[in-house]
N, C-alpha and C positions, 0 to 999 in steps of 0.2 A: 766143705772144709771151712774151718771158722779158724780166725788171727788167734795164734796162742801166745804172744809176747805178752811180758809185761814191760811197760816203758819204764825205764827208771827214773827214779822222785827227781834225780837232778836235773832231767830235761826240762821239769816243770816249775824250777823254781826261780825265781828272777835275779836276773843279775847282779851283782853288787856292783859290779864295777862297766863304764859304758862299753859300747864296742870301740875297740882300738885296730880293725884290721880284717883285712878281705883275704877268703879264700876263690882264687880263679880255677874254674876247668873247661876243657874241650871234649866234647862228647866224640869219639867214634862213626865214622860211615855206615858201620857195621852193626844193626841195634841190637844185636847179644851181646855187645860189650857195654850197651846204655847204664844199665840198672847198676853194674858193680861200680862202675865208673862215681855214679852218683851219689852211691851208699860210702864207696869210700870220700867222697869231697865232704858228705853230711858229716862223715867218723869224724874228720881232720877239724873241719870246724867248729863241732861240736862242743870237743875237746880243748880248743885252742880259745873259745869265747870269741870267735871273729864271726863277720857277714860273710854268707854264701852268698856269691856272684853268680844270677841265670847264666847257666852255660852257653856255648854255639856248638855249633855240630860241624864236624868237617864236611867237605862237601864233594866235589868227584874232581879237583886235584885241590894241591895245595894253597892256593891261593883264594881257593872257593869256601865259603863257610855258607852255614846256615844257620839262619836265627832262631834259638829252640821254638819260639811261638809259634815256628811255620809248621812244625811237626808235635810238636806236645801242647797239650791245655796249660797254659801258664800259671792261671790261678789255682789251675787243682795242685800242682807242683808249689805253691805257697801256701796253699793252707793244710795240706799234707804234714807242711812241715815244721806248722806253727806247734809251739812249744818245745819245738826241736833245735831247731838253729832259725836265724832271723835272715831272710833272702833279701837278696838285692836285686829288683826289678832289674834297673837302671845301670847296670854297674860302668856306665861306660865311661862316666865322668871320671872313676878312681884311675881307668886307664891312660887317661890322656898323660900325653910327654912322659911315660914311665917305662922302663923293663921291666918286667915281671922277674924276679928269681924263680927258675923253676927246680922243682922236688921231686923224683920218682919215689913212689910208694907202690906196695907190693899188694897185690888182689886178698882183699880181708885187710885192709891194713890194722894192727892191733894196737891198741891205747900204749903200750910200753915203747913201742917204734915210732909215734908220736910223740910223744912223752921226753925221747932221749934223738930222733933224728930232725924232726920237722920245730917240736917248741924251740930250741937254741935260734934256731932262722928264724923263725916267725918274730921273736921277740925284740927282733934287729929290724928286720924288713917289714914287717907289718903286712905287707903285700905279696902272697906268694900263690903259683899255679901249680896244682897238682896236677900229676903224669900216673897212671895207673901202668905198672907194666905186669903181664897175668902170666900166670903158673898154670898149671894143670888145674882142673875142675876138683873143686873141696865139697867134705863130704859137709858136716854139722858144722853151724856157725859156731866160735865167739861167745860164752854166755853174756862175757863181759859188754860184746857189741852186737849181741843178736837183736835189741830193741831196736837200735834206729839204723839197723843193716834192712833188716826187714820193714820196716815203714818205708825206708829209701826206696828199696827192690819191688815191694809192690801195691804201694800207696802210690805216690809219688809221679809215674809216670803214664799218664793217660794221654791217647792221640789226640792233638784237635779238634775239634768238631766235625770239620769238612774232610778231613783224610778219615776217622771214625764212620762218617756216614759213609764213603768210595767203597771201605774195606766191607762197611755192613751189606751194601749193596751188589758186590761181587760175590760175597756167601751166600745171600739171596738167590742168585743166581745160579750156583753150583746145586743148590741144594733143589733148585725147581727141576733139574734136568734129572734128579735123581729118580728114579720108579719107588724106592723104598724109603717109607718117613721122610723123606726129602734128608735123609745123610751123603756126607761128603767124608772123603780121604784125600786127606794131603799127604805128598811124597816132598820131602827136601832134597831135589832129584841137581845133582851138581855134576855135569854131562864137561863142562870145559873148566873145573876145578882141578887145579896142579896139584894140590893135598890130597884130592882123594884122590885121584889116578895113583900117586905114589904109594897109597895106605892098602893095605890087604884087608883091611875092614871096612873100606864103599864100594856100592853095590850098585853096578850101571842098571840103563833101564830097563834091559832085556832080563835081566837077575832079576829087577823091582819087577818085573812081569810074572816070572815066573813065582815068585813068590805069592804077589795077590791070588794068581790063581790055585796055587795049593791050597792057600787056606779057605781057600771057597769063596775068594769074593765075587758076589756074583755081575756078570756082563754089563749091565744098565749104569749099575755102580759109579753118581761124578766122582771124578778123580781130579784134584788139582796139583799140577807139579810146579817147583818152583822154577822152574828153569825159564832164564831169560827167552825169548823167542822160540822159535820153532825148528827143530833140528831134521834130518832124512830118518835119525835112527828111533824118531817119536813116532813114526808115520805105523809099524810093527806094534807098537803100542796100543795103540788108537785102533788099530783093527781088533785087537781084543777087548778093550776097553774104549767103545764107543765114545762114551760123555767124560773125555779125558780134553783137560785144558789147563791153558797158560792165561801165565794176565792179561797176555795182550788178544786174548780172545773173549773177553768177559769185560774190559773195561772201553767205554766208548771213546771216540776220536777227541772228543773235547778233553773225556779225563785224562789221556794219555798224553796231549798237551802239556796238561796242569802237573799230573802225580807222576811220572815215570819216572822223575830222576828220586820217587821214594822207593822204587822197587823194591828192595830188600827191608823195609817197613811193611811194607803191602805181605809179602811173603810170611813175614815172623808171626802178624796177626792172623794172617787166613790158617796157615797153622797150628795158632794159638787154638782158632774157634772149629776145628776139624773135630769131626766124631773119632776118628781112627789118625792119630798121623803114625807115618812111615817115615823116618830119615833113612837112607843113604851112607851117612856119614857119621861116625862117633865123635861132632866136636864141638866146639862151643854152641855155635848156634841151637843143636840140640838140648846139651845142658838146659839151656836157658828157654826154651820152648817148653821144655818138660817142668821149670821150675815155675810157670807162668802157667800149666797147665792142671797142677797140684792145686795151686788158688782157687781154678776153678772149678776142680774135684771134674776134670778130664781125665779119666788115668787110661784109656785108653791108646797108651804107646805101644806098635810093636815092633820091633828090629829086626831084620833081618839075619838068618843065619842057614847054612848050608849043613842043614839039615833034611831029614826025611817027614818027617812029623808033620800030620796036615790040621794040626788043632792049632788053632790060634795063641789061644793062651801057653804053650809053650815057647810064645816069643815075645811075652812082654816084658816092656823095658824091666831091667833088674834096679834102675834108679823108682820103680816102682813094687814089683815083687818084692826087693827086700828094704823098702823104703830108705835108699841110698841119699837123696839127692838132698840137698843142704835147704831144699822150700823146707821139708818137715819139722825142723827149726822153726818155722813160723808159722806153720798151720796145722793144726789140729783137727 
């Protein structure tokens, strides 16, 4: 798959006038809400002629944050976005002694919702934090914002170096254990999730079992599940599927030190880089593994479904069979 946007002329052309005004955001715990989060702060700024302020990231409660550099490459996230909007390394100085006015804005925010809800503030406050609050998964961007939606979504946000090498080095290792070409299957296997126990569309792990083996995957087959630690009901698993593991069985004592509280980082990219993934569950995180997966001409999704049919290809994602999913927008 090759970038099919075109950037529009007016990202590229300079200013007339200096920056007068900072846009703030807070990235999500959860990295399927990363990318929209970011392409909407790019939109707002963009549009408004202010500095985009490096985000932080929340962290595992409230009072905890994290500094994007601990989990994304800083500099690829500036020069990503050079010609785009003008980033603020540093933004910490704008914060001091200030409240932020804050602004919800709605997932895709559009140039005319900018235009008539957020310019009026801006033009007062000069200093304002966006709030992404998300809707349902949308299909096609935006023409008017598919240029720097899609730079945002998947330019823009590449791991660090040291969590990039952890994540390479765990595929590495699923993929040794494999007997065939050294491929791997990820399952987005969510065993103590309150959403999918409620949804009649996820599929525990004894269903994720019986599934792989219709389709014929064969025994040797690694298999990685996302599921935090190790449960009694993986144990029935693992007897069919031998070379079946979790993180905390692939990464070592020191890393688990360092990277565990990026769990759901570590998940989204092993994912990412699986020959086959399997989700569980029809919901964001999905979306967004499949949209990250298009880039890189992975199309290899399949879903599960309670059916008879032991052909594979009868269960591929339909955000690929009828090329649904809003990456097509940006890649060709």
């Amino acid at each position: 798959m090759q970038p099919c946007w075109n950037r529009p002329s007016f990202l590229f052309k300079e200013r007339k006038q200096p920056n007068n005004g900072y846009i703030f955001f807070t990235l999500s715990r959860a990295p399927e809400y990363h990318a929209t989060q970011v392409a909407n702060a790019v939109a707002v700024a963009t549009q408004l002629g202010a500095q985009l302020a490096i985000p932080d990231i929340r962290g595992s409660n409230s009072r905890h944050k994290l500094q994007f550099g601990e989990i994304y490459d800083v500099e690829t996230f500036v020069r990503s976005l050079k010609g785009v909007v003008q980033v603020d390394k540093n933004p910490a100085a704008q914060l001091s002694n200030m409240k932020l006015h804050i602004v919800s804005v709605p997932d895709g925010v559009s140039e005319d919702f900018i235009a008539s809800k957020i310019s009026p503030i801006f033009r007062s406050k000069r200093k304002l934090k966006i709030v992404t609050h998300f809707n349902s998964s949308k299909g096609k961007l935006d023409e008017s914002s598919a240029a720097y939606q899609c730079i945002a979504m998947f330019e823009s946000l590449k791991l660090h170096p040291d969590l990039q090498q952890l994540v390479d080095s765990m595929v590495a290792t699923l993929r040794s254990f494999s007997h065939k070409r050294g491929h791997y299957i990820a399952v987005d296997l969510r065993v103590d999730d309150s959403l999918c126990q409620a949804s009649k569309h996820c599929y525990n792990v004894q269903e994720i079992g019986e599934f792989l083996r219709k389709i014929g995957v064969e025994r040797e087959t690694s298999i990685y599940l996302s599921q935090t630690g190790w449960s009694s009901g993986l144990g029935e698993f693992r007897d069919v599927f031998p070379n079946t593991f979790t993180k905390d069985a692939i990464m070592a004592v020191d890393q688990k030190a360092r990277f565990m509280d990026y769990e759901k980082i570590i998940d989204f990219y092993i994912c990412t880089e699986s020959d086959i993934f399997v989700p569980s569950f029809p919901g964001r995180f999905y979306s967004i593994v499949v949209g990250k997966r298009i880039a890189k001409g992975r199309s290899q999704i399949l879903v599960p479904a309670k059916n008879t049919s032991a052909t594979a290809t009868h269960y591929v994602s339909p955000y690929i069979a009828k090329r649904s999913h809003f990456a097509y927008s940006c890649f060709c």
